[in-house]
C-alpha positions in Angstrom: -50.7 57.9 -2.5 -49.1 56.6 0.9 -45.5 55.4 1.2 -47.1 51.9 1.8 -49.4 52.1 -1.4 -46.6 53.7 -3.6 -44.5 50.4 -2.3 -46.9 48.0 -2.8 -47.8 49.2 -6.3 -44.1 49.2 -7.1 -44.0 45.6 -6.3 -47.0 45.0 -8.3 -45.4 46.3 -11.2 -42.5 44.4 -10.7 -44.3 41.2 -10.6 -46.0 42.1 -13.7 -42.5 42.8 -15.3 -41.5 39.5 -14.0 -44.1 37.5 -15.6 -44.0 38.8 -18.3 -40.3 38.5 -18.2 -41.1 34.6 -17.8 -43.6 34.4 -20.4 -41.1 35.6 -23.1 -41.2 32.8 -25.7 -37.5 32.9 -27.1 -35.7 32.3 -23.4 -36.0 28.1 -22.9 -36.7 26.6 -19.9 -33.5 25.4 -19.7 -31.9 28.9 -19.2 -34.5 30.0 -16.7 -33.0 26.4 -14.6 -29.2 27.7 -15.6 -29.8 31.2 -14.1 -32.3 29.9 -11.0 -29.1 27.2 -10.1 -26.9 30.0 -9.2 -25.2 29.9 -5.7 -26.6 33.3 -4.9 -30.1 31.9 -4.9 -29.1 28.6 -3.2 -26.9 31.3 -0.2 -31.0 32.9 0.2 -33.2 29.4 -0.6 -33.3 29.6 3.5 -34.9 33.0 3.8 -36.8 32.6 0.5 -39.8 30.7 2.4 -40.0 33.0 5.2 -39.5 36.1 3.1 -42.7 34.2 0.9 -44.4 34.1 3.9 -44.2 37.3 5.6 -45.0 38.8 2.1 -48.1 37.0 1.5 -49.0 38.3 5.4 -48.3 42.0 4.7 -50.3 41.8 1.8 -53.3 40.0 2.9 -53.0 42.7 5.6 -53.0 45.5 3.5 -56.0 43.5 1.4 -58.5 43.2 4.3 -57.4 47.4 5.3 -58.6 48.0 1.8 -62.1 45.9 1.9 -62.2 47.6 5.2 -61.9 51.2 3.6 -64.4 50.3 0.8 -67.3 48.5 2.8 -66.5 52.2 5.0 -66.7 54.1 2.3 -69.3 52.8 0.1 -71.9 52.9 3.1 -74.6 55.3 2.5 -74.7 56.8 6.4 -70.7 57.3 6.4 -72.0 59.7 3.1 -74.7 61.6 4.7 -73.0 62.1 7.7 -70.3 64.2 5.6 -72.8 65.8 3.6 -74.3 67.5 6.4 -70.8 68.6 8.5 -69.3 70.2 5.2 -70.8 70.9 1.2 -67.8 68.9 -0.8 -68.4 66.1 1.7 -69.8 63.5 -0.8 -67.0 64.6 -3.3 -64.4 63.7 -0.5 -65.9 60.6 0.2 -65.9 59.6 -3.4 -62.5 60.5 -3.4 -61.5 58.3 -0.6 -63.8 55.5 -2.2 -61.8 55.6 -5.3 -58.5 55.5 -3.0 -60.0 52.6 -1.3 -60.5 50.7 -4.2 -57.5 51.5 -6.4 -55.9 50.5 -2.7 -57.9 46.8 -3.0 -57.2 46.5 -6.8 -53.7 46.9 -5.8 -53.2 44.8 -2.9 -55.6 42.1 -4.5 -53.7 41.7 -8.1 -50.5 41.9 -6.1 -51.4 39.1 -3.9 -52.7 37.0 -6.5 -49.3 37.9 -9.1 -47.0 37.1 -6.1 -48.9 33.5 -5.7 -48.9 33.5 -9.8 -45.4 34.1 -9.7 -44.1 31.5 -7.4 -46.0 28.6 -9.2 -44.5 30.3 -12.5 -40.7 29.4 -10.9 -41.9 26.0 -10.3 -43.5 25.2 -13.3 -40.4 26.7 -15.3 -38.1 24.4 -13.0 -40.0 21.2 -13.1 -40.4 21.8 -17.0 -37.0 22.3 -17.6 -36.0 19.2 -15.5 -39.1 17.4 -17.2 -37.0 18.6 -21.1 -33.8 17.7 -19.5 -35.1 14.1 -18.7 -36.8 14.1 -21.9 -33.5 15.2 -23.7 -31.6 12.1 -21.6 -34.7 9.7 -22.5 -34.4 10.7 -25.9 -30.4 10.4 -26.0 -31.0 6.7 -24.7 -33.5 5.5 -26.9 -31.1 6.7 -30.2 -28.6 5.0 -28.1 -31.1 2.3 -27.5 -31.8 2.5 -31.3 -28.8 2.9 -32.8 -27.4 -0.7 -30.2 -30.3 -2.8 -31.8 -29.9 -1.9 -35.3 -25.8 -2.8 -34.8 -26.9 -5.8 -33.0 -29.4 -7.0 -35.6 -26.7 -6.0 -38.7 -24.6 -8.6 -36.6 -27.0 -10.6 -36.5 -27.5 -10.9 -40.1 -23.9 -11.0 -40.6 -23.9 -14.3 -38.6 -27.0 -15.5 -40.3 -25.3 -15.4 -43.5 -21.4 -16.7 -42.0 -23.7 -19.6 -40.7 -25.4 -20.3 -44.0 -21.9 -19.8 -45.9 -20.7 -22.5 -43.7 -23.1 -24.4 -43.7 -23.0 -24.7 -47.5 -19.6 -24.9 -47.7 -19.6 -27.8 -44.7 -22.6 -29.5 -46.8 -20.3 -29.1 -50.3 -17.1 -30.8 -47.9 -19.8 -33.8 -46.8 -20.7 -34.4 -50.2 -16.9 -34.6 -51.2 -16.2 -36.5 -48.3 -18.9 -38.9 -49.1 -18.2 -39.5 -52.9 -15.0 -39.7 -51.8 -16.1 -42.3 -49.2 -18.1 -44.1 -52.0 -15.4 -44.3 -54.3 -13.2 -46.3 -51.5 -15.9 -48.3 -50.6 -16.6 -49.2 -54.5 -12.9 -49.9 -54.7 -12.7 -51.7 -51.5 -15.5 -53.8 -53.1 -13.7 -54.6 -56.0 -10.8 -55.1 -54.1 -12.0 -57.8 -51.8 -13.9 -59.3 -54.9 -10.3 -59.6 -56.3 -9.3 -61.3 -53.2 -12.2 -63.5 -53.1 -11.6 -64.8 -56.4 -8.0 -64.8 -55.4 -8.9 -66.7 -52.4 -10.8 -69.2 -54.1 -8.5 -70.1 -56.6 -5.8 -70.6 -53.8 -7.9 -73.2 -52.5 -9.2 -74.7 -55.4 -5.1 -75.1 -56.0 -4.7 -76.1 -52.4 -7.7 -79.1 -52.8 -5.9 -80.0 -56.4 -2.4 -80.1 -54.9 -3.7 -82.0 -52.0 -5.3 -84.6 -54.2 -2.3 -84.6 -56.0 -0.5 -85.5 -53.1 -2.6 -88.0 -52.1 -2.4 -90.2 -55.3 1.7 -89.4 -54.9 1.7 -91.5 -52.0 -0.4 -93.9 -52.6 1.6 -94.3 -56.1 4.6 -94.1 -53.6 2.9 -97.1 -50.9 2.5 -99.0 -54.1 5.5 -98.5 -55.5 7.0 -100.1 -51.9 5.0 -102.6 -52.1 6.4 -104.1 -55.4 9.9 -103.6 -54.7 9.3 -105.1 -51.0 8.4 -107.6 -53.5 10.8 -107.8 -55.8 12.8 -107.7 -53.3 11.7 -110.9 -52.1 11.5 -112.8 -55.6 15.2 -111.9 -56.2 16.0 -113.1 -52.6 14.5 -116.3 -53.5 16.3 -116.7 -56.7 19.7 -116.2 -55.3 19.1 -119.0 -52.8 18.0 -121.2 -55.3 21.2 -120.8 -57.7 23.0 -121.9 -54.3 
């Protein structure tokens, strides 16, 4: 095997290691995110797309040389032709065959694993960001959760201070207004009292009034007959004269 073959089946190997590596059940996404943040791969995140690039180059490259070598190998004159030059010709040619396409099995799978690979890294990252959110999401809705359920105990709380009150406001109205009814029944009797009081007042006042009146016309009369007197013992003193 060439120095280019032995390299590029060395970095097929490592890509299988590394998918594996990935596919590991018992490492989280959340530590493959922790180990791809560190600053050494954000110093080389500039080069990575380049060094993507020019990979996926070489090995297309090194893909089409192999197709090349098989569809010269596999051909039925390139065979003959070495059969008749020298007698282990066709065993040569088989052997370069089997080169050929252990060369394309290896530039092909590594091709393909390199592509696998990278959209592994991405669908690690964006699931690990897509748990994180999740984990955030999940935070805030117990938050969430745990708001509402102390809102609505407050809530109930309230209900019950409100209904407390307003029993205890509706027990104070009813005092209030027995209370009320009592002073109105006494006011009642009350100004009955002073009705009758009234009344009698004036039925004194009309009595004493009348009383008053026949006083003075007893008292005009009275006058009158000692004016008159009055005038019959004026008379009788002239006469003795």
């Amino acid at each position: 095997m060439t120095l280019q073959w032995a390299a590029v089946a060395t970095f097929l190997y490592a890509e299988i290691g590394l998918i594996l590596i990935f596919c590991l059940p018992f490492i989280p996404p959340q530590r493959w995110q922790k180990i791809f943040s560190f600053t050494v791969w954000g110093k080389i995140a500039t080069f990575w797309n380049k060094a993507f690039l020019t990979i996926i180059v070489l090995l297309i490259v090194l893909f089409l040389d192999a197709v090349r070598e098989v569809r010269k190998y596999s051909s039925s004159p390139a065979i003959e032709k070495g059969l008749t030059t020298r007698p282990g010709a066709y065993e040569h040619a088989q052997m370069k065959l089997f080169r050929s396409q252990r060369n394309l099995y290896i530039s092909g799978f590594s091709l393909f694993f390199w592509l696998v690979l990278r959209r592994l890294v991405i669908l690690i990252t964006q699931l690990a960001k897509e748990l994180s959110n999740k984990g955030v999401l999940k935070t805030q809705a117990e938050n969430t959760n745990e708001a509402a359920k102390k809102f609505m105990e407050e809530n109930e709380r309230l209900k019950r201070l409100l209904k407390s009150n307003a029993k205890e406001e509706e027990h104070i109205l009813e005092a209030e207004n027995k209370k009320l009814v009592e002073e109105q029944e006494k006011l009642k009797t009350e100004l009955k009292k002073t009705s009758d009081a009234l009344s009698k007042a004036q039925n004194d006042v009309m009595t004493m009034k009348m009383q008053s009146e026949r006083l003075s016309k007893e008292y005009d009369r009275l006058l009158k007959e000692h004016a008159e007197l009055q005038n019959c013992l004026g008379k009788d003193n002239k006469k003795g004269l």
